[in-house]
C-alpha positions in Angstrom: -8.1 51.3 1.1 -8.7 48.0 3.3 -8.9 46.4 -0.4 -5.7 47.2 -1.5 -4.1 46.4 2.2 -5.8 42.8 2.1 -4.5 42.2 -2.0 -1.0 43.4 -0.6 -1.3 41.3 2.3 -2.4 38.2 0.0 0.6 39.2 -2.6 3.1 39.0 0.3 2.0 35.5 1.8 2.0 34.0 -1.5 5.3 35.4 -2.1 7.0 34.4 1.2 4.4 32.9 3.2 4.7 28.8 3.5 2.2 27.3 0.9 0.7 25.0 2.4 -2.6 25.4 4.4 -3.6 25.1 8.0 -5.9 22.7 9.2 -8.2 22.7 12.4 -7.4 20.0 14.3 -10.8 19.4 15.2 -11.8 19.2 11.6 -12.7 16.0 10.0 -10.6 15.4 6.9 -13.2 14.9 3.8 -10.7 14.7 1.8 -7.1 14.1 1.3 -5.7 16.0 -1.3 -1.9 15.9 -2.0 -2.0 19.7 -2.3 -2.4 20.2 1.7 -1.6 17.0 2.9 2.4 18.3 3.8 0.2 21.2 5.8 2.0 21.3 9.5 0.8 23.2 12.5 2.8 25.8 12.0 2.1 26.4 8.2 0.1 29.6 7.3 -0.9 30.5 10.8 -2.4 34.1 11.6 0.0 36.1 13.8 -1.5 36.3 17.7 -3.4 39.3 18.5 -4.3 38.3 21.9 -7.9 38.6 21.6 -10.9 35.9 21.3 -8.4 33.0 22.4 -10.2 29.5 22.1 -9.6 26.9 24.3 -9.3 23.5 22.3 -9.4 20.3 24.0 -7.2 17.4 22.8 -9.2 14.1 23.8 -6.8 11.0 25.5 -5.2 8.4 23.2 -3.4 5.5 23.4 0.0 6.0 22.6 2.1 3.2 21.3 5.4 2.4 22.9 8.2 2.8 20.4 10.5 -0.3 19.3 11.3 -2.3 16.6 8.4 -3.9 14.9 8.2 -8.0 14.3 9.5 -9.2 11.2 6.7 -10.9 9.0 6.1 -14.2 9.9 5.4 -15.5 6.1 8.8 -14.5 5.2 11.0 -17.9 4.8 13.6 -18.5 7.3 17.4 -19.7 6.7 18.5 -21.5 10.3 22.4 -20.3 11.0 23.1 -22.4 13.9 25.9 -21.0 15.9 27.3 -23.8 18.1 29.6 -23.2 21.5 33.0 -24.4 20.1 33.8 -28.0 21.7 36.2 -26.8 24.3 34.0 -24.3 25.7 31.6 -27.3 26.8 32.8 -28.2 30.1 31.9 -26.6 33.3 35.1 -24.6 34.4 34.6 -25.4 38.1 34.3 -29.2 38.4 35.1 -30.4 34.7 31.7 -31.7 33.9 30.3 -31.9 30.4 27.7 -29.2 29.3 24.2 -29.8 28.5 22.3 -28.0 26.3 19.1 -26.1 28.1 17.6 -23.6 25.9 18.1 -21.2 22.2 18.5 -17.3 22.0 17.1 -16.7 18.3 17.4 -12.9 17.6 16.7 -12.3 13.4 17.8 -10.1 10.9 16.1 -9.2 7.8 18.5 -10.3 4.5 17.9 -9.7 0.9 19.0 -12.1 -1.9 20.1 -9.9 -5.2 18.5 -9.5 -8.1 19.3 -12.8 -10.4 19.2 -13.3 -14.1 18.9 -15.7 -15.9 18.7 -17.5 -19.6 15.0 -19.9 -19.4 16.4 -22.3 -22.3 12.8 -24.0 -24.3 13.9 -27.2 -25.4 11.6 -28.7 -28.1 11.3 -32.0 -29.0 11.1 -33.1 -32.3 9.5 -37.1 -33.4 10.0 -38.9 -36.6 9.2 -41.5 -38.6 11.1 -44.2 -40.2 8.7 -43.8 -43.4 10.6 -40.3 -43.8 7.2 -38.4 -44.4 6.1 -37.3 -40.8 8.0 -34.6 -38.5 6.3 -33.5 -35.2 8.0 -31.2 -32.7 6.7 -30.1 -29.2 4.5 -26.9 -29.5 6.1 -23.7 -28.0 3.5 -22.2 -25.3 2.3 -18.8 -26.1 4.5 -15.8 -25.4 3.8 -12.0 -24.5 6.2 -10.6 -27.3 6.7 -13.7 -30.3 10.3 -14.4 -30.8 11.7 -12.0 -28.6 14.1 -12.9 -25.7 12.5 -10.9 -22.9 9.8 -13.7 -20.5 6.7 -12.7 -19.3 8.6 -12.5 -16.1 11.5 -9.8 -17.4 8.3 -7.8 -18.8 6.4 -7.9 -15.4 9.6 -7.2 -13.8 10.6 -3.9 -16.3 6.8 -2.5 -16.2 6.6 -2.4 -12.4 10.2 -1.1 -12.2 9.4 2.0 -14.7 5.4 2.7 -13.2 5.4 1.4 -10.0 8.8 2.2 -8.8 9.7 5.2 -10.7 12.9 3.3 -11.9 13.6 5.5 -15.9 14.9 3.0 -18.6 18.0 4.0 -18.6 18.5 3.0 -15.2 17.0 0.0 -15.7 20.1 -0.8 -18.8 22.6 0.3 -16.2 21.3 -2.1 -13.9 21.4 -5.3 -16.2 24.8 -4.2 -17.5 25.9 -4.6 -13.7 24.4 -8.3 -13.8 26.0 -8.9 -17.1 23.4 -8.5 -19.5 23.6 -5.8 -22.1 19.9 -5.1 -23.1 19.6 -1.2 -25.4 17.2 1.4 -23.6 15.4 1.5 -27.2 14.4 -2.7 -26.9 13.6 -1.8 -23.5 11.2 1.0 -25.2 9.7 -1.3 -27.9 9.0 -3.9 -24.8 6.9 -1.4 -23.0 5.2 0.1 -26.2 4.1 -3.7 -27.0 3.2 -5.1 -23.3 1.0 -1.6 -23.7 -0.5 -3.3 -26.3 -1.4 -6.5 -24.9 -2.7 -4.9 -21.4 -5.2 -2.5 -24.1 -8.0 -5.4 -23.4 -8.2 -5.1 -20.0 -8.2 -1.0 -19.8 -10.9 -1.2 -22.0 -12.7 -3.1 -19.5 -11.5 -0.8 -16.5 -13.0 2.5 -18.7 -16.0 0.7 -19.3 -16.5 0.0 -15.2 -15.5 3.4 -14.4 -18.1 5.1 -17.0 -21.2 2.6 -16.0 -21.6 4.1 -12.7 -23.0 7.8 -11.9 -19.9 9.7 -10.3 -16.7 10.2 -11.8 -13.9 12.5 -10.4 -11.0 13.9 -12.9 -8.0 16.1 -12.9 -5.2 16.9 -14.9 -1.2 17.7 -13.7 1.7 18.6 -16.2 4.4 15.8 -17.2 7.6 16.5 -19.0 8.2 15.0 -22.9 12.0 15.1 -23.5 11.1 13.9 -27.3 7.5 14.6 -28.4 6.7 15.9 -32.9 6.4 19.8 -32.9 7.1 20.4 -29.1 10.0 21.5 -27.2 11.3 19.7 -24.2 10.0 22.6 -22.1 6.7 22.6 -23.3 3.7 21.3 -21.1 1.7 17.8 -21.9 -0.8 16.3 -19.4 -1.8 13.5 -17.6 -5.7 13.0 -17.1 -6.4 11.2 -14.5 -10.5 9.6 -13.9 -11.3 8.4 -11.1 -14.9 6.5 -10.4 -16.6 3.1 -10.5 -18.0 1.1 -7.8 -17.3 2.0 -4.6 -16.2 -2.0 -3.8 -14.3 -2.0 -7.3 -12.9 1.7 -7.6 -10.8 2.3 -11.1 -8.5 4.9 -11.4 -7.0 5.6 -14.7 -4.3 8.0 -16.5 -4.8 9.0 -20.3 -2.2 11.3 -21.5 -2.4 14.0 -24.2 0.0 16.9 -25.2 -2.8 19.8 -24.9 -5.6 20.9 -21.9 -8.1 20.8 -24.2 -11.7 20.7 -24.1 -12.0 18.2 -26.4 -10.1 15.8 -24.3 -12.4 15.4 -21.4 -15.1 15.1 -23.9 -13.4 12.1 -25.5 -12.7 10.5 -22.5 -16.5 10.9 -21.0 -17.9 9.4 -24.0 -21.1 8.2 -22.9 -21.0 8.7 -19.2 -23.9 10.4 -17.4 -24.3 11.6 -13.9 -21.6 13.3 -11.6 -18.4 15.2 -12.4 -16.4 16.6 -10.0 -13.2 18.7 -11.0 -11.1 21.8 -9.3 -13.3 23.9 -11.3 -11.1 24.6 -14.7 -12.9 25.6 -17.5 -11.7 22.7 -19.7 -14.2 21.0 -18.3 -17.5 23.1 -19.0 -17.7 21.8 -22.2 -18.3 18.4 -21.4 -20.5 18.8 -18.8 -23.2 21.4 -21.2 -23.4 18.7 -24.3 -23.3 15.7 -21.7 -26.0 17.3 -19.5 -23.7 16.1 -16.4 -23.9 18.0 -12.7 -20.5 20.1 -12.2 -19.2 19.0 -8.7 -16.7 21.7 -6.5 -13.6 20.1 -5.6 -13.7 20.8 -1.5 -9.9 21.5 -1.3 -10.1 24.4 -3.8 -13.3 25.9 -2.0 -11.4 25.8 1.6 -8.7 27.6 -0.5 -10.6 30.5 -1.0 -11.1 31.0 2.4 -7.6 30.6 3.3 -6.6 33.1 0.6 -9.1 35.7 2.6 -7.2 35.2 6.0 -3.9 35.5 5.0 -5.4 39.4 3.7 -6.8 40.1 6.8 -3.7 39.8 8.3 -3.6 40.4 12.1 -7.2 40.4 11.9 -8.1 37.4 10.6 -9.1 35.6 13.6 -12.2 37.7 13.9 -13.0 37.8 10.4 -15.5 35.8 8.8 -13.4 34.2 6.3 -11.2 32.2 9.8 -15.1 31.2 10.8 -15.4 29.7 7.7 -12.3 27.3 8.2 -13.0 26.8 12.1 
Protein backbone atom coordinates (compact mmCIF):
# COMPACT_ATOMS: atom_id res chain seq x y z
CA UNK A 1 0.00 0.00 0.00
CA UNK A 2 2.89 2.71 0.91
CA UNK A 3 4.11 1.57 -2.83
CA UNK A 4 1.33 2.53 -4.61
CA UNK A 5 0.83 5.92 -2.38
CA UNK A 6 4.55 6.92 -3.12
CA UNK A 7 4.09 5.97 -7.32
CA UNK A 8 0.80 8.13 -7.00
CA UNK A 9 2.48 10.76 -5.16
CA UNK A 10 5.48 10.72 -7.88
CA UNK A 11 2.66 10.62 -10.85
CA UNK A 12 1.03 13.76 -9.31
CA UNK A 13 4.33 15.91 -8.95
CA UNK A 14 5.42 15.07 -12.32
CA UNK A 15 2.10 16.07 -13.51
CA UNK A 16 1.66 19.36 -11.71
CA UNK A 17 4.53 19.65 -9.53
CA UNK A 18 7.26 22.48 -10.92
CA UNK A 19 10.08 20.51 -12.76
CA UNK A 20 12.84 21.67 -11.76
CA UNK A 21 14.79 20.45 -8.66
CA UNK A 22 15.77 21.89 -5.37
CA UNK A 23 19.11 22.48 -4.35
CA UNK A 24 20.71 22.77 -0.76
CA UNK A 25 22.14 25.76 -0.46
CA UNK A 26 24.86 24.54 1.36
CA UNK A 27 25.74 22.16 -1.40
CA UNK A 28 28.58 22.67 -3.67
CA UNK A 29 27.58 22.75 -7.33
CA UNK A 30 29.73 19.88 -9.13
CA UNK A 31 28.12 20.46 -11.90
CA UNK A 32 26.05 22.76 -13.87
CA UNK A 33 23.70 21.19 -15.86
CA UNK A 34 21.12 23.20 -17.90
CA UNK A 35 18.45 20.73 -16.73
CA UNK A 36 18.40 22.25 -12.99
CA UNK A 37 20.12 25.29 -13.40
CA UNK A 38 16.43 27.39 -13.63
CA UNK A 39 15.87 25.34 -10.07
CA UNK A 40 14.57 28.33 -7.54
CA UNK A 41 14.09 28.00 -3.76
CA UNK A 42 10.83 27.45 -4.04
CA UNK A 43 10.82 24.72 -6.79
CA UNK A 44 10.00 21.13 -5.63
CA UNK A 45 10.05 21.76 -1.95
CA UNK A 46 8.47 19.11 0.56
CA UNK A 47 5.42 20.55 2.30
CA UNK A 48 6.38 21.56 6.28
CA UNK A 49 5.49 19.02 8.74
CA UNK A 50 6.88 20.76 11.60
CA UNK A 51 9.21 18.24 12.76
CA UNK A 52 13.23 17.87 12.65
CA UNK A 53 13.55 21.70 11.56
CA UNK A 54 17.25 22.53 10.77
CA UNK A 55 18.81 25.56 11.40
CA UNK A 56 20.97 26.71 8.42
CA UNK A 57 23.30 29.45 8.69
CA UNK A 58 23.87 31.91 5.81
CA UNK A 59 27.67 33.15 6.22
CA UNK A 60 28.18 37.35 5.63
CA UNK A 61 28.96 38.63 2.17
CA UNK A 62 29.78 41.59 0.51
CA UNK A 63 27.04 42.98 -1.21
CA UNK A 64 27.57 45.25 -4.13
CA UNK A 65 25.86 48.56 -4.22
CA UNK A 66 23.65 48.79 -7.22
CA UNK A 67 24.21 51.48 -10.21
CA UNK A 68 25.06 51.77 -13.51
CA UNK A 69 28.25 50.06 -14.51
CA UNK A 70 31.28 52.02 -16.43
CA UNK A 71 31.23 51.91 -19.99
CA UNK A 72 34.41 50.03 -21.50
CA UNK A 73 37.22 52.15 -21.65
CA UNK A 74 38.58 50.49 -25.17
CA UNK A 75 35.57 51.53 -26.81
CA UNK A 76 36.47 54.68 -29.23
CA UNK A 77 35.07 57.98 -28.22
CA UNK A 78 33.28 60.67 -30.55
CA UNK A 79 33.84 64.29 -28.57
CA UNK A 80 30.17 66.35 -29.00
CA UNK A 81 31.25 69.49 -27.50
CA UNK A 82 28.35 71.47 -26.29
CA UNK A 83 29.40 75.13 -26.02
CA UNK A 84 27.43 77.94 -23.72
CA UNK A 85 25.81 80.07 -26.57
CA UNK A 86 27.94 83.50 -26.79
CA UNK A 87 25.38 85.57 -25.05
CA UNK A 88 25.13 83.43 -22.14
CA UNK A 89 28.97 84.32 -21.42
CA UNK A 90 28.83 87.35 -19.32
CA UNK A 91 28.29 87.48 -15.71
CA UNK A 92 24.67 88.85 -15.25
CA UNK A 93 25.63 90.98 -12.13
CA UNK A 94 28.51 93.22 -13.18
CA UNK A 95 28.79 92.43 -17.02
CA UNK A 96 32.07 90.70 -16.95
CA UNK A 97 33.15 88.16 -19.49
CA UNK A 98 33.00 84.41 -18.50
CA UNK A 99 35.91 82.24 -18.15
CA UNK A 100 35.96 78.85 -18.66
CA UNK A 101 36.81 76.65 -15.24
CA UNK A 102 36.00 73.12 -15.65
CA UNK A 103 34.00 70.07 -18.15
CA UNK A 104 30.91 67.87 -17.02
CA UNK A 105 31.42 64.78 -19.45
CA UNK A 106 28.42 62.31 -18.73
CA UNK A 107 28.49 59.39 -21.94
CA UNK A 108 26.06 57.45 -23.61
CA UNK A 109 26.64 54.20 -25.32
CA UNK A 110 25.76 54.64 -29.44
CA UNK A 111 25.71 52.05 -32.08
CA UNK A 112 26.58 52.71 -35.80
CA UNK A 113 24.22 50.38 -38.19
CA UNK A 114 25.10 47.62 -39.92
CA UNK A 115 26.92 48.88 -43.42
CA UNK A 116 27.21 47.23 -46.69
CA UNK A 117 29.19 47.55 -49.02
CA UNK A 118 30.60 46.51 -52.75
CA UNK A 119 34.87 45.80 -52.06
CA UNK A 120 35.62 46.58 -55.93
CA UNK A 121 39.29 44.37 -56.98
CA UNK A 122 40.88 46.32 -59.49
CA UNK A 123 43.49 44.41 -61.49
CA UNK A 124 46.08 45.72 -63.32
CA UNK A 125 47.02 44.51 -66.51
CA UNK A 126 50.91 45.35 -68.33
CA UNK A 127 51.85 45.01 -71.91
CA UNK A 128 54.27 45.07 -74.23
CA UNK A 129 54.91 47.03 -77.36
CA UNK A 130 56.25 43.62 -79.00
CA UNK A 131 52.42 42.50 -78.81
CA UNK A 132 53.44 38.99 -77.36
CA UNK A 133 53.42 39.49 -73.46
CA UNK A 134 50.20 40.25 -71.26
CA UNK A 135 50.59 40.27 -67.31
CA UNK A 136 47.78 41.31 -65.08
CA UNK A 137 47.93 41.64 -61.12
CA UNK A 138 47.11 38.24 -59.44
CA UNK A 139 43.70 38.08 -57.58
CA UNK A 140 44.54 37.02 -53.70
CA UNK A 141 42.88 33.87 -52.76
CA UNK A 142 39.18 33.75 -51.88
CA UNK A 143 36.95 31.60 -49.47
CA UNK A 144 34.25 30.76 -52.23
CA UNK A 145 36.12 31.36 -56.15
CA UNK A 146 34.12 33.72 -58.14
CA UNK A 147 31.43 34.26 -55.88
CA UNK A 148 30.48 37.82 -54.64
CA UNK A 149 30.14 37.15 -50.86
CA UNK A 150 34.08 38.34 -48.87
CA UNK A 151 35.51 36.40 -46.33
CA UNK A 152 34.11 39.16 -44.21
CA UNK A 153 30.07 38.70 -45.39
CA UNK A 154 30.84 34.80 -44.72
CA UNK A 155 32.30 35.47 -41.12
CA UNK A 156 29.58 37.80 -40.63
CA UNK A 157 26.55 35.20 -41.97
CA UNK A 158 28.09 32.08 -39.93
CA UNK A 159 28.24 33.82 -36.62
CA UNK A 160 24.81 35.40 -37.31
CA UNK A 161 23.12 31.78 -38.00
CA UNK A 162 25.43 29.70 -35.04
CA UNK A 163 26.37 32.12 -32.68
CA UNK A 164 23.43 34.41 -32.70
CA UNK A 165 20.63 32.11 -33.52
CA UNK A 166 19.75 34.61 -36.45
CA UNK A 167 17.67 31.70 -39.34
CA UNK A 168 18.58 32.53 -43.03
CA UNK A 169 15.69 33.88 -43.77
CA UNK A 170 16.01 36.55 -41.44
CA UNK A 171 19.22 37.15 -42.39
CA UNK A 172 17.66 37.93 -46.42
CA UNK A 173 15.12 40.14 -44.80
CA UNK A 174 17.80 42.00 -43.17
CA UNK A 175 19.97 42.73 -46.33
CA UNK A 176 16.81 43.56 -48.35
CA UNK A 177 16.36 46.40 -45.63
CA UNK A 178 20.01 47.57 -46.55
CA UNK A 179 19.31 47.21 -50.15
CA UNK A 180 20.86 44.17 -51.07
CA UNK A 181 18.77 41.31 -52.42
CA UNK A 182 20.78 38.15 -51.62
CA UNK A 183 18.22 34.40 -52.02
CA UNK A 184 18.06 32.36 -48.75
CA UNK A 185 19.21 29.31 -51.10
CA UNK A 186 22.90 31.31 -51.95
CA UNK A 187 22.87 32.08 -48.41
CA UNK A 188 22.50 28.09 -48.03
CA UNK A 189 25.17 27.08 -50.58
CA UNK A 190 27.55 29.83 -48.69
CA UNK A 191 27.25 27.94 -45.47
CA UNK A 192 27.32 24.43 -47.00
CA UNK A 193 30.77 25.52 -48.63
CA UNK A 194 32.45 27.67 -45.65
CA UNK A 195 31.46 24.02 -43.94
CA UNK A 196 33.68 22.83 -46.26
CA UNK A 197 36.61 24.87 -45.88
CA UNK A 198 36.45 24.94 -41.84
CA UNK A 199 36.38 20.56 -42.35
CA UNK A 200 40.48 20.93 -41.69
CA UNK A 201 40.39 22.47 -38.64
CA UNK A 202 37.43 20.07 -37.01
CA UNK A 203 39.52 17.39 -37.96
CA UNK A 204 42.15 18.76 -35.88
CA UNK A 205 39.65 19.65 -32.85
CA UNK A 206 38.33 15.67 -33.03
CA UNK A 207 41.74 14.53 -33.03
CA UNK A 208 42.53 16.73 -29.67
CA UNK A 209 39.46 15.78 -28.12
CA UNK A 210 40.01 11.86 -28.74
CA UNK A 211 43.96 11.93 -27.67
CA UNK A 212 43.19 12.50 -24.08
CA UNK A 213 41.53 9.80 -21.54
CA UNK A 214 38.01 11.50 -20.63
CA UNK A 215 35.42 12.33 -22.92
CA UNK A 216 31.89 13.45 -21.91
CA UNK A 217 28.78 13.08 -24.58
CA UNK A 218 25.13 13.63 -24.93
CA UNK A 219 22.54 13.90 -27.32
CA UNK A 220 19.21 16.47 -27.50
CA UNK A 221 16.51 16.45 -30.40
CA UNK A 222 16.65 19.19 -33.25
CA UNK A 223 13.91 19.81 -35.74
CA UNK A 224 14.60 19.13 -39.82
CA UNK A 225 11.82 21.06 -41.71
CA UNK A 226 13.35 19.28 -45.02
CA UNK A 227 15.35 16.05 -44.42
CA UNK A 228 14.84 12.42 -47.49
CA UNK A 229 12.29 9.95 -45.91
CA UNK A 230 11.39 12.01 -42.70
CA UNK A 231 8.57 14.12 -41.74
CA UNK A 232 9.00 17.50 -40.34
CA UNK A 233 7.81 16.12 -37.00
CA UNK A 234 10.19 13.42 -36.85
CA UNK A 235 13.23 13.53 -34.27
CA UNK A 236 17.07 13.95 -35.59
CA UNK A 237 19.91 14.59 -32.98
CA UNK A 238 22.65 16.55 -32.19
CA UNK A 239 25.72 14.73 -30.42
CA UNK A 240 27.56 16.73 -28.61
CA UNK A 241 31.52 15.39 -27.20
CA UNK A 242 32.96 17.11 -24.96
CA UNK A 243 36.84 16.44 -23.74
CA UNK A 244 40.46 17.27 -24.46
CA UNK A 245 42.95 19.02 -22.37
CA UNK A 246 41.83 20.56 -19.58
CA UNK A 247 43.88 24.03 -20.69
CA UNK A 248 42.52 23.39 -24.36
CA UNK A 249 38.87 21.92 -23.80
CA UNK A 250 37.03 21.02 -27.39
CA UNK A 251 33.56 20.79 -27.54
CA UNK A 252 32.01 19.55 -30.68
CA UNK A 253 28.29 18.89 -32.32
CA UNK A 254 27.96 16.05 -34.99
CA UNK A 255 24.47 15.65 -36.19
CA UNK A 256 22.66 12.48 -37.37
CA UNK A 257 18.90 11.74 -38.09
CA UNK A 258 18.75 8.50 -35.71
CA UNK A 259 19.96 7.64 -31.80
CA UNK A 260 21.74 4.92 -32.79
CA UNK A 261 24.34 2.88 -31.41
CA UNK A 262 26.35 2.97 -34.18
CA UNK A 263 26.73 6.59 -33.94
CA UNK A 264 28.67 6.95 -30.80
CA UNK A 265 30.72 4.16 -32.06
CA UNK A 266 31.66 6.13 -35.10
CA UNK A 267 32.39 9.11 -33.46
CA UNK A 268 34.68 7.30 -30.64
CA UNK A 269 36.77 5.78 -33.18
CA UNK A 270 39.91 5.07 -31.53
CA UNK A 271 39.50 6.77 -28.23
CA UNK A 272 40.25 4.91 -24.95
CA UNK A 273 39.71 5.84 -21.41
CA UNK A 274 36.59 7.60 -19.76
CA UNK A 275 33.04 8.07 -20.97
CA UNK A 276 30.59 9.68 -19.14
CA UNK A 277 26.90 9.91 -20.38
CA UNK A 278 23.22 10.25 -18.66
CA UNK A 279 23.23 6.58 -18.79
CA UNK A 280 21.17 5.77 -22.25
CA UNK A 281 21.68 2.62 -23.61
CA UNK A 282 22.88 3.92 -26.91
CA UNK A 283 25.91 4.16 -25.42
CA UNK A 284 26.69 0.53 -24.06
CA UNK A 285 27.72 -0.54 -27.16
CA UNK A 286 30.64 1.53 -27.52
CA UNK A 287 31.83 1.31 -24.39
CA UNK A 288 31.82 -3.13 -24.49
CA UNK A 289 33.88 -3.26 -28.03
CA UNK A 290 35.99 -0.07 -26.94
CA UNK A 291 36.72 -1.58 -23.46
CA UNK A 292 35.97 2.18 -22.11
CA UNK A 293 34.84 2.87 -18.21
CA UNK A 294 30.97 3.97 -18.32
CA UNK A 295 30.88 7.27 -16.11
CA UNK A 296 27.24 8.27 -14.22
CA UNK A 297 26.21 11.63 -15.12
CA UNK A 298 25.84 13.27 -11.33
CA UNK A 299 22.71 15.32 -12.27
CA UNK A 300 20.65 12.18 -13.31
CA UNK A 301 21.86 10.29 -10.08
CA UNK A 302 20.61 13.35 -7.70
CA UNK A 303 17.43 12.78 -9.85
CA UNK A 304 16.70 9.66 -8.51
CA UNK A 305 16.76 10.86 -5.23
CA UNK A 306 14.59 13.71 -5.87
CA UNK A 307 12.06 11.44 -7.63
CA UNK A 308 11.95 9.42 -4.06
CA UNK A 309 11.01 12.64 -2.10
CA UNK A 310 8.53 13.95 -4.05
CA UNK A 311 6.76 10.04 -3.19
CA UNK A 312 7.20 10.42 0.30
CA UNK A 313 5.24 13.26 0.32
CA UNK A 314 4.78 14.90 3.75
CA UNK A 315 7.28 12.61 4.89
CA UNK A 316 10.09 13.14 3.00
CA UNK A 317 12.10 15.10 5.28
CA UNK A 318 12.77 12.13 7.42
CA UNK A 319 13.18 9.79 4.78
CA UNK A 320 16.38 8.55 3.60
CA UNK A 321 16.02 9.56 0.06
CA UNK A 322 15.98 13.93 1.60
CA UNK A 323 19.43 12.68 3.49
CA UNK A 324 20.68 11.70 0.47
CA UNK A 325 20.25 15.34 -1.21
CA UNK A 326 21.15 17.24 2.22
Amino acid sequence: MLSLQEQLNLALARRYAASSEKLSPDQIRLFNEAEVDGATASDGAPEDDGENKDTVLIPAHRRNKGGRKPLPDNLPRVDIVHELPEDQRHCPHDGQVLTEINQVISEQLDIVPAQIRVLRHIRKQYACSCGQCIRMAPLPAQPIPKSMASPGLLAHITVSKYQDALPLYRQEQILQRIGVDIPRATLANWMIRAGQLVQPLINLLCDSLLAYDIVQMDETTVQVLKEPGKSAQSKSYLWLQRGGPPDAPVILFDYDPTRSQAVPKALLEGFAGYLQTDGYSGYNAVVAAGNLVHLGCMAHARRKFSEAVKGQGKNSRTGKAQQGLA
